[in-house]
N, C-alpha and C positions, 0 to 999 in steps of 0.2 A: 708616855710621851706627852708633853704640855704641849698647847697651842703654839708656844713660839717655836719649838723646835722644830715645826715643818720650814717655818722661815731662816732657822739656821744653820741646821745641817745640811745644807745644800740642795734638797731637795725642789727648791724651786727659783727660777733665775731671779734677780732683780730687774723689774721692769725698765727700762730705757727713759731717763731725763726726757719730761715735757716740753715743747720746743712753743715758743711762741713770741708774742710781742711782748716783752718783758716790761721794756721802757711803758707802753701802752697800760699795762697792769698796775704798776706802781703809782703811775698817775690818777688812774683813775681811783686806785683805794686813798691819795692823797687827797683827791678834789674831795669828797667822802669825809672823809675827816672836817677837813676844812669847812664844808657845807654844815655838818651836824657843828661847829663851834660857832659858826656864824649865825645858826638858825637860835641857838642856846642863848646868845651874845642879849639880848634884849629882856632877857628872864635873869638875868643873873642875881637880880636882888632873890625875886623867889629864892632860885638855888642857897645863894648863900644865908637867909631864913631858916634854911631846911636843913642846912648843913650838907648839900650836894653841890660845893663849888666843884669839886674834886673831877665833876662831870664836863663840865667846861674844859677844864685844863688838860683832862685824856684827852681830847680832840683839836685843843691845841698842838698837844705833843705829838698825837698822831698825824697831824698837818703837818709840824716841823720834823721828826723823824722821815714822813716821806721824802719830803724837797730834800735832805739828805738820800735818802734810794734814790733821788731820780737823778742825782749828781751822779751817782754811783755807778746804777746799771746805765750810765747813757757813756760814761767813759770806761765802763767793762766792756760796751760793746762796738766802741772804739778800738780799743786794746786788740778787742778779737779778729774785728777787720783789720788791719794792721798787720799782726799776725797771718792773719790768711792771706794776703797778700805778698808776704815777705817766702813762700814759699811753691 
């Protein structure tokens, strides 16, 4: 019996979804992002010297991919009040 089959053959439940401030999470790992692009922003000749622009631009994307999640979980949890109300 391998490790994963305690996990599959039913032997143990799947723990219950995390409940929390979602919208709050995605912000924060967004500002995060943002902040390490901004802080990078003034080095960028180094970087690109060094051939680590590539570093810059992950925290860019991770800046702009979050404002994406924060569009997202702020009208999924729309959706879901909505929903809960509607019954």
């Amino acid at each position: 019996m391998g490790l994963m089959d305690k996990w599959t053959n039913g032997e143990r439940e799947a723990p219950e979804p995390l409940e929390g401030n979602v919208v709050a999470t995605i912000v924060t790992g967004t500002l995060a992002w943002l902040v390490l692009f901004l802080a990078q922003l003034p080095f960028y000749g180094w970087f690109d010297d060094h051939g680590h622009t590539w570093w810059l631009w992950t925290c860019a994307a991770g800046a702009g991919l979050g404002c994406v999640g924060i569009w997202y979980v702020r009208a999924r949890d729309k959706a879901i009040r909505r929903a809960g109300q509607d019954h």
